[in-house]
C-alpha positions as CSV (number, residue, x, y, z in Angstrom):
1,X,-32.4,20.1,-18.1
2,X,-30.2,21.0,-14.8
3,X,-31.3,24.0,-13.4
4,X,-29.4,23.8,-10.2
5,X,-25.5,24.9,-10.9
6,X,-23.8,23.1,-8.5
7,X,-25.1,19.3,-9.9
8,X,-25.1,20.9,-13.2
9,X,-21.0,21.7,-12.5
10,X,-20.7,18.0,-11.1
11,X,-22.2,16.6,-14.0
12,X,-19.6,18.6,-16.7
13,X,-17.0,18.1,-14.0
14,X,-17.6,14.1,-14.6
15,X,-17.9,14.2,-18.4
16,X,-14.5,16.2,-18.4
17,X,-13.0,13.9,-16.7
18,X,-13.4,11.1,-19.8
19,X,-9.9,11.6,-21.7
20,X,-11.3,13.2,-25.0
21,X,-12.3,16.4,-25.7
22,X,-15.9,17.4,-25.9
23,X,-17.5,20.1,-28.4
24,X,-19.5,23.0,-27.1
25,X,-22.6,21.8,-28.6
26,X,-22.3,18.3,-27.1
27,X,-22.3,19.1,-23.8
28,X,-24.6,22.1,-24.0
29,X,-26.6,19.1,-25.4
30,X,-26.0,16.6,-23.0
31,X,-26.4,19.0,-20.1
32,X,-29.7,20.5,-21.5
33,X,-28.2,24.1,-21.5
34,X,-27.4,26.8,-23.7
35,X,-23.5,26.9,-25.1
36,X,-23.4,30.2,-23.1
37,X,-24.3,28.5,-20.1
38,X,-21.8,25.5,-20.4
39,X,-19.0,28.5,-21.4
40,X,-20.0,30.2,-18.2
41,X,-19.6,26.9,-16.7
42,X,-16.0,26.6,-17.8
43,X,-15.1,29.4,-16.2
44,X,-16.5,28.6,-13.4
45,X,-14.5,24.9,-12.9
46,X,-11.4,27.2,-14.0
47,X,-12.0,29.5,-10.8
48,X,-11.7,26.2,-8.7
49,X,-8.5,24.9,-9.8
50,X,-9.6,22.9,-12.4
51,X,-7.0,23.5,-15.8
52,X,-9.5,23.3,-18.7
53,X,-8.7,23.8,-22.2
54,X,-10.2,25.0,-24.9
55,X,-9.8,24.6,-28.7
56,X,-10.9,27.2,-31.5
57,X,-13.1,26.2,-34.1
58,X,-16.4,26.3,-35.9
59,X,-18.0,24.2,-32.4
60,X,-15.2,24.8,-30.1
61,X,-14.5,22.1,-27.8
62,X,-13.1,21.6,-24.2
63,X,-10.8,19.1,-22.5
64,X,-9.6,18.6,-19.0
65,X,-5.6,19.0,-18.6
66,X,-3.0,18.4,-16.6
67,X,-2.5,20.7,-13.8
68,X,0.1,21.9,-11.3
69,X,-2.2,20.5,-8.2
70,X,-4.6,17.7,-8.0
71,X,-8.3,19.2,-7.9
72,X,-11.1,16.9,-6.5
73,X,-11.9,13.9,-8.5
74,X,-15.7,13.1,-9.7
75,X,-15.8,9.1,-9.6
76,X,-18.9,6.9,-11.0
77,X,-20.3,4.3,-9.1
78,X,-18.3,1.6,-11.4
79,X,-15.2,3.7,-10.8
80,X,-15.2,4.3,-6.9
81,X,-16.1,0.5,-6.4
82,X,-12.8,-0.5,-8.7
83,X,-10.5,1.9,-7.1
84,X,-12.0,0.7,-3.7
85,X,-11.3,-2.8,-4.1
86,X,-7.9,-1.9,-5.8
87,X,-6.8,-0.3,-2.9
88,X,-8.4,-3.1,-0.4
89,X,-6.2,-5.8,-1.8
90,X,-3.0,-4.1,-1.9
91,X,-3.7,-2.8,1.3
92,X,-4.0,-6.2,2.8
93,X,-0.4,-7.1,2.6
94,X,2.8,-5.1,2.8
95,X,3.3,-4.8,-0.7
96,X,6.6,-2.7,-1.4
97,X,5.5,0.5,-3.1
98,X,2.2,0.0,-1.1
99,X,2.6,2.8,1.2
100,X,0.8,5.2,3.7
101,X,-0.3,7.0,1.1
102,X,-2.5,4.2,-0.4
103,X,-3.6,3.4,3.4
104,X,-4.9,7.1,3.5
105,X,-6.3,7.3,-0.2
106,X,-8.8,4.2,0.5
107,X,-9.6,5.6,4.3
108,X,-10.6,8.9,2.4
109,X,-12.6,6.8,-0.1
110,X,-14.1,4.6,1.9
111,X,-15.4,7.4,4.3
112,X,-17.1,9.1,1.3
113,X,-18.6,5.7,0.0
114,X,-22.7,5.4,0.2
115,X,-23.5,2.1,1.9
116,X,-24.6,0.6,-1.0
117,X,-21.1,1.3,-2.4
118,X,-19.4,0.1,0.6
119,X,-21.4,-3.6,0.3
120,X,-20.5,-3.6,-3.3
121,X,-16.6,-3.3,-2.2
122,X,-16.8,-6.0,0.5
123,X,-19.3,-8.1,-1.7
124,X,-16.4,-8.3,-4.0
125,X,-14.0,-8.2,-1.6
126,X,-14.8,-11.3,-0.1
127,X,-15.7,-13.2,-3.8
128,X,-11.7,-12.8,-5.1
129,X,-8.6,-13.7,-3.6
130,X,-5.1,-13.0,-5.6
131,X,-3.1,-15.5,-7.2
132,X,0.2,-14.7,-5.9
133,X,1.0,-12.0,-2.5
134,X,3.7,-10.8,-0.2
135,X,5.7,-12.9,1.8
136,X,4.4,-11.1,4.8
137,X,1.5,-11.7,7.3
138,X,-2.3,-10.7,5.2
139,X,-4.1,-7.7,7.4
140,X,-7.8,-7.0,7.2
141,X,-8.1,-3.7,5.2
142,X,-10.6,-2.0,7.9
143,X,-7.7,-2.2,10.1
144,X,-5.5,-0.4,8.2
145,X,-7.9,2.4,6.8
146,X,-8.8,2.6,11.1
147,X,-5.2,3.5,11.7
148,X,-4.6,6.0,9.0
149,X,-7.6,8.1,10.0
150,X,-6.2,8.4,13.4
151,X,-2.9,9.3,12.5
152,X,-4.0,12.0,9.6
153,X,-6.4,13.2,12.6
154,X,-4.2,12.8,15.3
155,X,-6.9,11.3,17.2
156,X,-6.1,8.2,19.5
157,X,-6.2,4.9,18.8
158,X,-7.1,2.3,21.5
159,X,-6.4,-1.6,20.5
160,X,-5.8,-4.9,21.3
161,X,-2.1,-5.9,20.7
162,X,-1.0,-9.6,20.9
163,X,3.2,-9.5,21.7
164,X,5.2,-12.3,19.8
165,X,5.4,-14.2,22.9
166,X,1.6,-14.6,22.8
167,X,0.2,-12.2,25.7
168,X,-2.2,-9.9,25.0
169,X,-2.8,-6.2,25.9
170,X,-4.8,-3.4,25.7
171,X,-3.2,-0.2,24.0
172,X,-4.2,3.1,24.4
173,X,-2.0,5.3,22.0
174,X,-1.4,8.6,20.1
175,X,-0.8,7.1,16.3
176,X,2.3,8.7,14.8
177,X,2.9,7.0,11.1
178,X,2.1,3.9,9.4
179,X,5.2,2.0,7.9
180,X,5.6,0.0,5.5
181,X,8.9,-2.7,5.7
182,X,8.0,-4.6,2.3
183,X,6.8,-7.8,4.5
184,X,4.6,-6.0,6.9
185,X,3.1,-2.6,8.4
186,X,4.1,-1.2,11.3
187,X,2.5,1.6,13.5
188,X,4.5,4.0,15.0
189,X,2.7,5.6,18.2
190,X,3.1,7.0,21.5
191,X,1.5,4.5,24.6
192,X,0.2,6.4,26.9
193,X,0.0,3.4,29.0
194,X,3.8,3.0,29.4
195,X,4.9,7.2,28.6
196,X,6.9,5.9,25.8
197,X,7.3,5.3,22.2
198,X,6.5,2.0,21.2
199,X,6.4,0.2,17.3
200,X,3.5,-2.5,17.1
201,X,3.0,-5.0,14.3
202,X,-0.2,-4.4,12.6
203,X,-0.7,-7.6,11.9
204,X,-0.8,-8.5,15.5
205,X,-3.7,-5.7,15.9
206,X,-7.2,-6.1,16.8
207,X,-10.3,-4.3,17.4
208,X,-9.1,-0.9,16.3
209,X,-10.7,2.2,17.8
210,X,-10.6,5.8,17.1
211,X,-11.4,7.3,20.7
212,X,-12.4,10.5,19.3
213,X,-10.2,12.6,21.5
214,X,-7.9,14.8,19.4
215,X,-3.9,15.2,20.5
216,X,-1.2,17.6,19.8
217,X,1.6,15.4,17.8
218,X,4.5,14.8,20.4
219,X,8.1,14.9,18.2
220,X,9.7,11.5,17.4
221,X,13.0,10.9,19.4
222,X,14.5,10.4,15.6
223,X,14.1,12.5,12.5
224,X,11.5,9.8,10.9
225,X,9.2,6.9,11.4
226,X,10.8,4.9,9.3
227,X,14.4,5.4,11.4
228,X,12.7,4.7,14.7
229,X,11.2,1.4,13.2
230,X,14.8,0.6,11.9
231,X,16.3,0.8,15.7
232,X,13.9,-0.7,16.8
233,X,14.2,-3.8,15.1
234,X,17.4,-3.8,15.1
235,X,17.7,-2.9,19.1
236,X,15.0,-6.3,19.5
237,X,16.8,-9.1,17.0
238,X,20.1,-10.5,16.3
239,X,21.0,-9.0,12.5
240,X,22.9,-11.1,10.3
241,X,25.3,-9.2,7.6
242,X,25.3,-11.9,4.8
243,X,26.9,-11.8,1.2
244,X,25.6,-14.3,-1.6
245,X,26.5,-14.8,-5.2
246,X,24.4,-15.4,-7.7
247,X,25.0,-16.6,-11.7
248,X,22.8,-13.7,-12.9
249,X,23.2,-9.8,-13.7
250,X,22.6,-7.2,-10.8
251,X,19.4,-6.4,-13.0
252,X,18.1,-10.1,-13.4
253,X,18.2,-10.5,-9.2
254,X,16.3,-6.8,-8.4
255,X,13.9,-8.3,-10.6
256,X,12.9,-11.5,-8.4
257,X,13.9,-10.0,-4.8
258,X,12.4,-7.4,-2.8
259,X,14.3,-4.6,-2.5
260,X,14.7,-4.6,1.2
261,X,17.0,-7.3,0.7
262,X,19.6,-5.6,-0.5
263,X,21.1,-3.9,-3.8
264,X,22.7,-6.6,-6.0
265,X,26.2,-5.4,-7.9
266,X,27.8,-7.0,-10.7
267,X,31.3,-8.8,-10.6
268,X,32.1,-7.9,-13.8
269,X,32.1,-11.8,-14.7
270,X,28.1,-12.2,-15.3
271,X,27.1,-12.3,-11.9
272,X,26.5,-10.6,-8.6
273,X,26.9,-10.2,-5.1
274,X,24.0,-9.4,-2.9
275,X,25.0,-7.8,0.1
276,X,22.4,-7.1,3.1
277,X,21.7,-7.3,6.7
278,X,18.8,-9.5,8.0
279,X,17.2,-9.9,11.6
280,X,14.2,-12.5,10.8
281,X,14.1,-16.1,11.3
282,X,16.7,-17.2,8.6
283,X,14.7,-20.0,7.5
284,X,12.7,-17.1,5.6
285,X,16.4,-15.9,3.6
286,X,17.2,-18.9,2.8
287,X,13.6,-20.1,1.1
288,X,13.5,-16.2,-0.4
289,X,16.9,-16.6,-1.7
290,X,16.3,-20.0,-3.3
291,X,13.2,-18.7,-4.2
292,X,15.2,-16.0,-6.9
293,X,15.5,-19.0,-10.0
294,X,19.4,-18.4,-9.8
295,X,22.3,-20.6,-9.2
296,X,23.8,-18.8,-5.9
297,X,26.8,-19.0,-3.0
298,X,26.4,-18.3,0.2
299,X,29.4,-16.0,1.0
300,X,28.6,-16.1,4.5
301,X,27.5,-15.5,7.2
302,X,28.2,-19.2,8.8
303,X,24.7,-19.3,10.2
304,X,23.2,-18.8,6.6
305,X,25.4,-21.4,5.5
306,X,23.8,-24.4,7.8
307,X,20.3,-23.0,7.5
308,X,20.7,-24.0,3.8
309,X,22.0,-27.2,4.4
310,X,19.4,-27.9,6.8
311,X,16.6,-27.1,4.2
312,X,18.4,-28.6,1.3
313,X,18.5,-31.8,3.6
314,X,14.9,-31.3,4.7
315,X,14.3,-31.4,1.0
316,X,15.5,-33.9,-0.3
317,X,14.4,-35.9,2.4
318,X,10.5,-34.7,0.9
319,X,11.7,-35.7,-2.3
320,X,12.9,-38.8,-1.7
321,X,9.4,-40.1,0.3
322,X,7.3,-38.6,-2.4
323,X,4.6,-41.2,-3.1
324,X,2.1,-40.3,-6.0
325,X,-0.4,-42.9,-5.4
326,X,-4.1,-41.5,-5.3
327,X,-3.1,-37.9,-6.4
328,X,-6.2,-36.7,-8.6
329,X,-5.6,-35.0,-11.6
């Protein structure tokens, strides 16, 4: 029997939280209380925020429903390790869809997680590695969960920060937001350092810090992160507008492109036009567009244009001096 309330509460908390509905009896049973108590119980999860039903009948029976807000969540050990190591490996690249809210969601978790939980994660972790991932640059997980502390604190964030021209730095910063491009994070901050707004590539972070010292949040020269990191880029590289057709449906090239690309539209003849502007090397296009299964055009831009002849040459080439001697199968 549970004689204290508030593990007793947790404990009908966590078998509410199964999707079924549970008699009276049953969980007066499993609890080792009287109905009375576990009705007294009810009412007292209800008081909290939590929207539990009940049914009429010769047992009555209880069922946890959908709600207007989200109350806390009671997670097994099985269930806070899978959601952990869920979150790790999305996390890890800029997955599109992966956003700062996933980033904050596993630094919540993982602050809450007993050390024997938090092995258990990195055990596992460290045993698996995905099939298939985003074309962008893999970031170690802790770095990530680091940075979203800070920013939901707005504590700073010292680190060191390795330029694309190879130097390397030591940051000192007030964290704004985490952004996600599709291909990689970003982190928006304020560098003390150089009294300015800056944009920093998380995977060119290292040794993360949270400083402990707390900061009033300073107002973005733009309305959003994610409009500053657009400027930004586009202030630091040469952007391309490019127009390709491909033989399939608007809906058949969403399907095998990242979104950031572009939006594909139909020509009313069976295939489409994808329309977008792009500021990376354009070696990386030209392998993702290739990479779509389609037959495709380049439209333009001219540049596009020789970059695919270049590869399609540097392919062939591959192909031709292909020598399948000693290859074990």
């Amino acid at each position: 029997m549970t004689t204290d309330t508030p593990a007793r509460l947790l404990q009908l908390l966590s078998l509410l939280q199964t999707p079924r509905e549970w008699p009276g009896g049953e969980l007066a049973e499993r609890l080792g209380v009287s109905r009375r108590t576990v009705r007294r119980d009810i009412d007292r999860l209800r008081e909290l925020g939590y929207p539990v039903q009940a049914s009429k009948g010769a047992d009555g029976g209880y069922r946890l429903v959908a709600g207007k807000a989200l109350p806390p969540l009671v997670l097994d050990d099985e269930e806070a390790v899978a959601i952990a190591v869920g979150l790790r490996a999305g996390a890890g690249h800029a997955v599109e869809g992966v956003d700062e809210a996933s980033v904050r969601a596993l630094a919540k978790l993982e602050q809450v997680l007993p050390a024997r939980l938090r092995h258990r994660v990195s055990t596992l972790q460290a045993a698996t590695t995905p099939l298939t991932s985003g074309d962008g640059p893999t970031i170690a997980p802790e770095t990530l969960t680091v940075m979203a502390s800070t920013v939901a604190g707005h504590e700073r964030l010292r680190f060191a920060y390795r330029d694309r021209d190879g130097s390397e730095s030591r940051r000192l910063t007030e964290p704004h937001r985490l952004v996600s491009t599709g291909r990689r994070w970003y982190l928006v901050a304020y560098d003390l350092d150089r009294a300015d707004w800056r944009t920093f590539r998380v995977d060119r972070v290292s040794e993360p810090f949270a400083t402990g010292v707390r900061f009033a949040p300073r107002e973005l020269p733009t309305g959003s992160a994610a409009e500053y990191l657009r400027q930004s880029i586009q202030r630091r590289q040469e952007r391309y507008e490019f127009a390709v057709h491909f033989a399939a449906t608007a809906e058949q090239l969403s399907a095998r492109l990242p979104a950031g690309l572009g939006v594909p539209e139909d020509d009313g003849e069976g295939g489409c036009v994808l329309r977008g502007a792009f500021g990376d090397p354009l070696e990386w296009l030209a392998v993702r567009l290739a990479m779509a299964g389609y037959e495709f055009t380049v439209r333009g831009p001219s540049e596009l244009a020789e970059c695919m002849r270049e590869l399609g040459a540097r392919l062939s080439r591959a192909g031709a001096n292909v020598r399948e001697e000693g290859v074990t199968r």
